[in-house]
N, C-alpha and C positions, 0 to 999 in steps of 0.2 A: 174691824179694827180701824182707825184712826193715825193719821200722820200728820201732823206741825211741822211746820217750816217755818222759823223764824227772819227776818231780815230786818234793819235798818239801824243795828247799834253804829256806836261810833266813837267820837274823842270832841268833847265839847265842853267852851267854857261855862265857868259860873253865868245863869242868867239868858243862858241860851236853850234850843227847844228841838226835841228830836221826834218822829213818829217810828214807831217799833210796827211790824208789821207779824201777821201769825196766818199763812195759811191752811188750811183742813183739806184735808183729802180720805175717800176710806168711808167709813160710815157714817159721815157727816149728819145723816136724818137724825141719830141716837144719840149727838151731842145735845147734852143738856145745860152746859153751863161750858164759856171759858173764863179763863183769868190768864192775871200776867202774876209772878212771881218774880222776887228777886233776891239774890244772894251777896252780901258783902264779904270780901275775905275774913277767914274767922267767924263768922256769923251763921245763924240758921239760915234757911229759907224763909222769906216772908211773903205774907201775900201783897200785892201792890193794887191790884183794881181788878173785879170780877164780873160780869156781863152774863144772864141767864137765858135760856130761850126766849121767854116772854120779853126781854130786854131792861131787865131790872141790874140795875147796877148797886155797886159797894164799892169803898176806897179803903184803903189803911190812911189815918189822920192826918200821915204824914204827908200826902201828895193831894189832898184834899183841897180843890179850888186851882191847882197847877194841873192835875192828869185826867188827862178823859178817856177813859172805854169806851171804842166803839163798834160797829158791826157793819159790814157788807155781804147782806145772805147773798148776792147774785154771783159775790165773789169767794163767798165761801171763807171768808179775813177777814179778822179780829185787829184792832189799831190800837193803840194808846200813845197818845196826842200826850207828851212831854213837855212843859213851858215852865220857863223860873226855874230853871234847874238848878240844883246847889252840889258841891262835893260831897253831901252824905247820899249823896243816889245812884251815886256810882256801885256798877254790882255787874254780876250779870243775871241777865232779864232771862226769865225762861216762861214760854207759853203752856196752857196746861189746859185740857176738856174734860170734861167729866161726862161719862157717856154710858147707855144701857142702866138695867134696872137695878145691877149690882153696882153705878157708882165707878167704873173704872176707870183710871184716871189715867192720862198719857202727858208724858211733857214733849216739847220741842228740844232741839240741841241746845238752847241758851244763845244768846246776843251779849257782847260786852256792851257795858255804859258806862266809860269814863267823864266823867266832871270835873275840868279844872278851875283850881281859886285863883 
């Protein structure tokens, strides 16, 4: 199994920039993929930025050029590098890996991300 720990939401203005952090614990060899996800009140979950073993990344359009996925294998942390923030990205952020041959997926607790205008 697999455990996230999420840490570094917060309450920040428009224009301002946060790093979320995602640590893995547990069977971290069998993780194949994480992302960060996010949820607006009212809203689905969406994906926000994805990072694979091989370190191939993907964004939702929306944060594209603002948020960067990144990796620290020695730490076993997943980062997403937050800049130009606007009030629609406020959510909460939830960490998520995709691990073993079936695909299973684990979230983290969630981190709030308020953005004020």
């Amino acid at each position: 199994q697999v455990q996230l720990v999420e840490s570094g939401g917060g309450l920040v203005q428009a224009g301002g920039s946060l790093r979320l952090s995602c640590a893995a614990s547990g069977s971290i060899f069998s993780i194949n993929a994480m992302g960060w996800y996010r949820q607006a009140p009212g809203k689905q979950r969406e994906l926000v930025a994805r990072i694979t073993s091989g370190g191939n990344t993907n964004y939702a359009d929306s944060v594209k050029g603002r948020f960067t996925i990144s990796r620290d294998n020695a730490k076993n942390t997943v980062y997403l590098q937050m800049n130009s923030l606007k009030p629609e990205d406020t959510g909460v952020y939830y960490c998520s890996a995709v691990s073993g041959i079936r695909a299973a997926i684990t979230w983290g607790q969630g981190t709030q991300v308020t953005v004020s205008s």
